[in-house]
Structures are given as C-alpha cells and as structure tokens.
TILODO-549970 format. One record per residue (C-alpha): residue number from 1; x negated, y negated, z negated. Coordinates in pm, whole numbers, plus 32768, in hexadecimal, padded with zeros to 4 digits. Example, Ala and Ser with C-alpha at 12.3 -4.5 7.8 and 13.67 -1.06 7.14 Angstrom:
2
<1; <7B32; 81C2; 7CF4>>
<2; <7AA9; 806A; 7D36>>
END
This chain:
230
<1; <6F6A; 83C1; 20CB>>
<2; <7092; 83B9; 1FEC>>
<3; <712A; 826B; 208C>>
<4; <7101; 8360; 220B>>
<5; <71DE; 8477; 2151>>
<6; <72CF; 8386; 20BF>>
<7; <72F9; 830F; 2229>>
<8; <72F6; 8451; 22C8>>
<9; <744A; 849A; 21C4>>
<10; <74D6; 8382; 2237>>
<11; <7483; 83CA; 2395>>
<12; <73C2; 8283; 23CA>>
<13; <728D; 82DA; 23E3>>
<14; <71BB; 825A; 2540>>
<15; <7063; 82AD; 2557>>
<16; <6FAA; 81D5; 261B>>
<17; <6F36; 82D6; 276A>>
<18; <6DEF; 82DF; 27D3>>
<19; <6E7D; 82EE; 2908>>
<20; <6D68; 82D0; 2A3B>>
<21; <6D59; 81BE; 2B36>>
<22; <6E23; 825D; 2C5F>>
<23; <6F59; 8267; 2B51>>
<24; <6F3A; 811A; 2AC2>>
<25; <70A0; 80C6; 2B6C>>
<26; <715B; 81E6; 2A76>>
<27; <7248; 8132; 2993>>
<28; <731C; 81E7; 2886>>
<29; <7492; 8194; 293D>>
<30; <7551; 82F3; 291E>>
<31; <7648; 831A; 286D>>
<32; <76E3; 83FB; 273C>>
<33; <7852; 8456; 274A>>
<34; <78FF; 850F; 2625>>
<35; <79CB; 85FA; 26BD>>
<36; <7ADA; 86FB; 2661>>
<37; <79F5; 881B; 266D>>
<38; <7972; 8842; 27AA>>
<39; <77EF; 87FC; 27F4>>
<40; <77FD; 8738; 295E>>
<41; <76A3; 8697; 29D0>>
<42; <76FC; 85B3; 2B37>>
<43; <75AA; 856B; 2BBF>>
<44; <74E0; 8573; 2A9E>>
<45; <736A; 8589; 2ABF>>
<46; <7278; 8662; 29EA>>
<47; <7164; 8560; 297D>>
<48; <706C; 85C7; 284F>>
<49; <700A; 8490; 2761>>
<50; <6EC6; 8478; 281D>>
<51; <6FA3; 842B; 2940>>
<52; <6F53; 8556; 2A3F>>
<53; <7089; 85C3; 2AED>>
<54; <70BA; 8732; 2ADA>>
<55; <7207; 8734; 2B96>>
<56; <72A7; 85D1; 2C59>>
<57; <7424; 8638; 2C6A>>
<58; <74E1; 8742; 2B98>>
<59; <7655; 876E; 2BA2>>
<60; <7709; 885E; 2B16>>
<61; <7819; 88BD; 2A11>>
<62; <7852; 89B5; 2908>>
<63; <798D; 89D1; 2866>>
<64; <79C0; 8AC0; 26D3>>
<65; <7A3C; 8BE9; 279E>>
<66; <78EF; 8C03; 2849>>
<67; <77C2; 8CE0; 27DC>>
<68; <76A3; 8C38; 28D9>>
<69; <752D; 8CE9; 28EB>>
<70; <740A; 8C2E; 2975>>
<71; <72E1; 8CB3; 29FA>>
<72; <71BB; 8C28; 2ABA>>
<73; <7025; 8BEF; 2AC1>>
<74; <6FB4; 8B37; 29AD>>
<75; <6FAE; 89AB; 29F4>>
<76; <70D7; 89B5; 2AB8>>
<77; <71B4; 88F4; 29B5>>
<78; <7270; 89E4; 28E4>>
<79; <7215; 89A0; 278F>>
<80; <720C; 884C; 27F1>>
<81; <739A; 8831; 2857>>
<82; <73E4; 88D4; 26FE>>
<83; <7335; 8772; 2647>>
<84; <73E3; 86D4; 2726>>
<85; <753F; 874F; 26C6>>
<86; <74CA; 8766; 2565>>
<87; <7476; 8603; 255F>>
<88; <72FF; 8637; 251F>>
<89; <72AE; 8594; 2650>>
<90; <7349; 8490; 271E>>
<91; <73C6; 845C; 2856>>
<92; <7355; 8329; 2964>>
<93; <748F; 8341; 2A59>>
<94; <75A3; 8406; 2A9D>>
<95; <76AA; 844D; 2989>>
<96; <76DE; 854B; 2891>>
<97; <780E; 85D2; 27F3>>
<98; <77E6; 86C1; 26D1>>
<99; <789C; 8720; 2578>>
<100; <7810; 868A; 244C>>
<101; <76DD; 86C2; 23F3>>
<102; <7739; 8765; 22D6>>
<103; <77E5; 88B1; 236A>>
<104; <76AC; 88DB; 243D>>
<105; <7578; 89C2; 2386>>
<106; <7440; 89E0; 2445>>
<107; <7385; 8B39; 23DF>>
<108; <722B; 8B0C; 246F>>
<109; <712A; 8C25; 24A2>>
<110; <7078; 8C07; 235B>>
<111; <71A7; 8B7D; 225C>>
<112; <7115; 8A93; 2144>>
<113; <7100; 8B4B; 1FE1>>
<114; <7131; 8A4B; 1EEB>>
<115; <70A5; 8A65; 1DA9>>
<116; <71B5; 8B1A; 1CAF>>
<117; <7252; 8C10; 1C7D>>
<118; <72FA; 8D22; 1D66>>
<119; <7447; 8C61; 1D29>>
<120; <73B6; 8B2D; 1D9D>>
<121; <7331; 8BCF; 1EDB>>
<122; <7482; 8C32; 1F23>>
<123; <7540; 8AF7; 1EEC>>
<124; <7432; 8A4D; 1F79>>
<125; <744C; 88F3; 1FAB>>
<126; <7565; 88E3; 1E93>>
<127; <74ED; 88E9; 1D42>>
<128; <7576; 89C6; 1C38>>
<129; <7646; 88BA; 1BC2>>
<130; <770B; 8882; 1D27>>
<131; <7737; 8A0D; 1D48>>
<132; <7890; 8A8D; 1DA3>>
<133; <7884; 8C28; 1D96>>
<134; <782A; 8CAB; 1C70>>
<135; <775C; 8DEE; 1C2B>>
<136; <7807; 8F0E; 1CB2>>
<137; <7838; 8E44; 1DEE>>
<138; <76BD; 8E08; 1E1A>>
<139; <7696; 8F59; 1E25>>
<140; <7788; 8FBE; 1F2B>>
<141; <76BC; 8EB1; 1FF5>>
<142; <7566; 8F57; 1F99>>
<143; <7647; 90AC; 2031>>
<144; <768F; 8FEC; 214F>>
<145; <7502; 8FDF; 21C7>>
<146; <748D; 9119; 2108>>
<147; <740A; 9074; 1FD9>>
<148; <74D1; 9120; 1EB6>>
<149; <7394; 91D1; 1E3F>>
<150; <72CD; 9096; 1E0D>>
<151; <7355; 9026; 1CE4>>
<152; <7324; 916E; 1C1B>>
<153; <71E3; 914D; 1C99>>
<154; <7195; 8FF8; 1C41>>
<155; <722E; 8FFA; 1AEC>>
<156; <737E; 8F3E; 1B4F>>
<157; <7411; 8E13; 1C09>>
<158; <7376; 8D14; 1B00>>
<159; <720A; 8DA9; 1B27>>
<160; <711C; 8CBA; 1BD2>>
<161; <7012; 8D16; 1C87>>
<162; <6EF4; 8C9B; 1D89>>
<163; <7009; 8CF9; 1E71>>
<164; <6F44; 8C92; 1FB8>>
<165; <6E25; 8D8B; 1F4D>>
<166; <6EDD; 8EC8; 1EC8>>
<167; <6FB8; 8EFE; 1FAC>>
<168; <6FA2; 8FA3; 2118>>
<169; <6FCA; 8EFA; 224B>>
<170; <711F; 8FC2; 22A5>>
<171; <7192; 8F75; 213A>>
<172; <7168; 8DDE; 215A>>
<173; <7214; 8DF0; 2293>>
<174; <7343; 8EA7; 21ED>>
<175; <732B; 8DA9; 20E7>>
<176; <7344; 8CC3; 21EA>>
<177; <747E; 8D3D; 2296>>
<178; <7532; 8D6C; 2140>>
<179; <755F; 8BFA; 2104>>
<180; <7640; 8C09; 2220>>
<181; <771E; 8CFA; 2196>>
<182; <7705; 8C04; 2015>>
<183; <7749; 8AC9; 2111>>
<184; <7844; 8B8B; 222E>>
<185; <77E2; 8A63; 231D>>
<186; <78E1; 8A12; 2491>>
<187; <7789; 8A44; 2542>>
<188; <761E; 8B2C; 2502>>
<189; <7517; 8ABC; 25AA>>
<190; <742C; 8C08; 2593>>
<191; <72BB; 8BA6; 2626>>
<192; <7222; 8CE9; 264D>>
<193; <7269; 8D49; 24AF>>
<194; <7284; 8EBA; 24F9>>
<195; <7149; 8F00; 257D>>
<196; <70D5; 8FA2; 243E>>
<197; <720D; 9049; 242B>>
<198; <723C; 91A4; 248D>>
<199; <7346; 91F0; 25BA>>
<200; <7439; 92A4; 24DE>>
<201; <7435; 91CC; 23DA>>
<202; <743E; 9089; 24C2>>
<203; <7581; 9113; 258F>>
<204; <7650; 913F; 2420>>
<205; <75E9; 8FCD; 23A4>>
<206; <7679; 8F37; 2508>>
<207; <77B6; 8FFD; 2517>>
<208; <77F9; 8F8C; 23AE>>
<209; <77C3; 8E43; 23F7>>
<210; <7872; 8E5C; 250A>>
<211; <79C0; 8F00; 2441>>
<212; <7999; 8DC1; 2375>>
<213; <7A0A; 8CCC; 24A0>>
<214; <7890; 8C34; 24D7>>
<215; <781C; 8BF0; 2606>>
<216; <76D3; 8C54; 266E>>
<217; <75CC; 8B90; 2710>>
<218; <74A1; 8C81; 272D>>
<219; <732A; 8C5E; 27C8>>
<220; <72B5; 8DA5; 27FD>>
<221; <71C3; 8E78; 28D8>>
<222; <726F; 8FC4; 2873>>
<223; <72DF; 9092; 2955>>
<224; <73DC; 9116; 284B>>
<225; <7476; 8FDC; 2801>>
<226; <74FB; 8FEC; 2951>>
<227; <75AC; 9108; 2963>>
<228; <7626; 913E; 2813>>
<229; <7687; 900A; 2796>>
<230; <76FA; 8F0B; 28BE>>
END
C-alpha cells in the first residue's frame, strides 16, 4: 500500500485494469502535456481502471479566466474528468494539456479529515512545519467559509479532535473549501462540496474565491449555482 502512494506522488502509479474481454485492445498511449495554464483535452477518452468507457471522445478547453459548471445524471463522467485532470486517473489516447499538478486542488463531496488538529485540517496536506500564513491569516480563511466560530468552540486552532465525527456535514465541507483559500490554487475542481452547504453561505465562499483569481470547476445539481455564481 505504501509503495501504490509513493507511486501515485510520483505520478507512476498503473494499476493493472480488470478490464473485460471486449476491451482487451485498450493500451495506455495518451499523452500529458504541461501547459501554461490552460486545461485542453484533444480526443481524450473517459475510461475507469476497470476499463468501461464512460465517454469515447472529449475535447474541450478551459483557460484561468473561466468559471465552468458541470451538471449531468450520475454516471455520465463528471467526477471522472476531474481524476483525470487531477492525475488520479489516466488517460489511454488522446492528449492532455494541464498546469502542474500542483496548482490544481480537487475538493470532493465528503473532504478527508485527517487526524490533528483544526490547523492541520486547514493546511491540509502540508504539515505544520511547511505552513506559510500564520495565525491571524488562518482565521481570515476560516471567515472566508463561515468558520470563525469554530475555534472558540473547539478550544483553538491547536485542539484536536475526532474531527470526522464532531463535526456537521455543512461544517466538513467548509473545512474542505478553506484549504483552497490556505493553498490559492490556478484551478478548483469543486465535485459537488456544497451540498451540505446552505445557499447563502455557498454564494459568499464562490464569489470570494472567485475575487482571489481561482478558477472554478464545479459539479453541481443546484439550481442556485447557476444563476448566482456562473
């Protein structure tokens, strides 16, 4: 297990796909261009690691200036393109040009509370040691989702907690969305992490982000996504 999430750091990771007998010809050929910023996928299919093929062809382009919102029935590939950019998944054909990795944050529906503290869940993957803001800036990012309160309530940013257990849904999810204030990534990729959150709240997290010069990649099914924020 810890040799697969070496790899997957490294972005070398290949699992083997169980892939069934009418796909046995997919081979791993596309190809992964760092670009300038933009996000361009020419022909690139949407294949799981089991190897069934949601989509055959996407091609599109997203540039930073662009705030994009996708919306569909389940199964139809969304969350899937956003591994894809990511890197969490790879891609058999076609070719791919994206930023680095590392100015792209995924925030999926149910964000991972690590075991910590609140600082930690903030700064999240960064350890304490690789921090860059110090306290007073933490908290204008806890402001930024609505979270001031939980640290008076919690007994500080050093107080740890079963954070997974004690806190609500809508508060993990604002947890969630505050490590992209800490990291201020090029691109968001926002799989449905608001669904816990309530409308008002939601619209003054994405216009902040927004003031910030982030571009939003959003999977939603709210209505009020789409006429408020894109």
């Amino acid at each position: 297990m810890l040799d697969v999430f070496d790899q997957c750091a490294h972005e070398q990771y290949q699992r083997i796909p169980m892939i069934k007998e009418e796909n046995l010809s997919i081979e791993m050929k596309g190809q992964i261009i760092e670009s300038n910023g933009d996000i361009i996928a020419e022909n690139v299919p949407i294949i799981t690691p089991n190897g069934d093929i949601i989509v055959e062809s996407l091609s599109l382009k997203i540039t930073p200036a662009m705030h994009v919102l996708i919306t569909g029935p389940n199964g139809c590939g969304k969350s899937s393109f956003f591994r894809i950019i990511r890197g969490l998944w790879p891609i058999y054909s076609g070719c791919l040009h994206r930023p680095n990795p590392s100015t792209i944050v995924l925030i999926p529906q149910r964000p991972y509370m690590c075991p910590g503290t609140l600082r930690d869940q903030i700064i999240y993957p960064h350890t304490v040691d690789e921090a860059f803001v110090d306290d007073t800036q933490l908290m204008e990012i806890l402001n930024n989702v609505e979270l001031q309160y939980i640290v008076q309530r919690e007994g500080g940013l050093n107080a740890e907690r079963d954070w997974k257990d004690i806190l609500s849904g809508g508060e993990k999810q604002r947890l969630g969305l505050a490590r992209i204030f800490y990291h201020r990534p090029r691109y968001a990729l926002l799989d449905e992490c608001t669904s816990a959150v309530s409308i008002d709240v939601e619209g003054k997290i994405y216009e902040r982000a927004k003031k910030l010069g982030i571009s939003l990649l959003t999977i939603t099914h709210r209505p009020s996504l789409w006429l408020v924020n894109f």
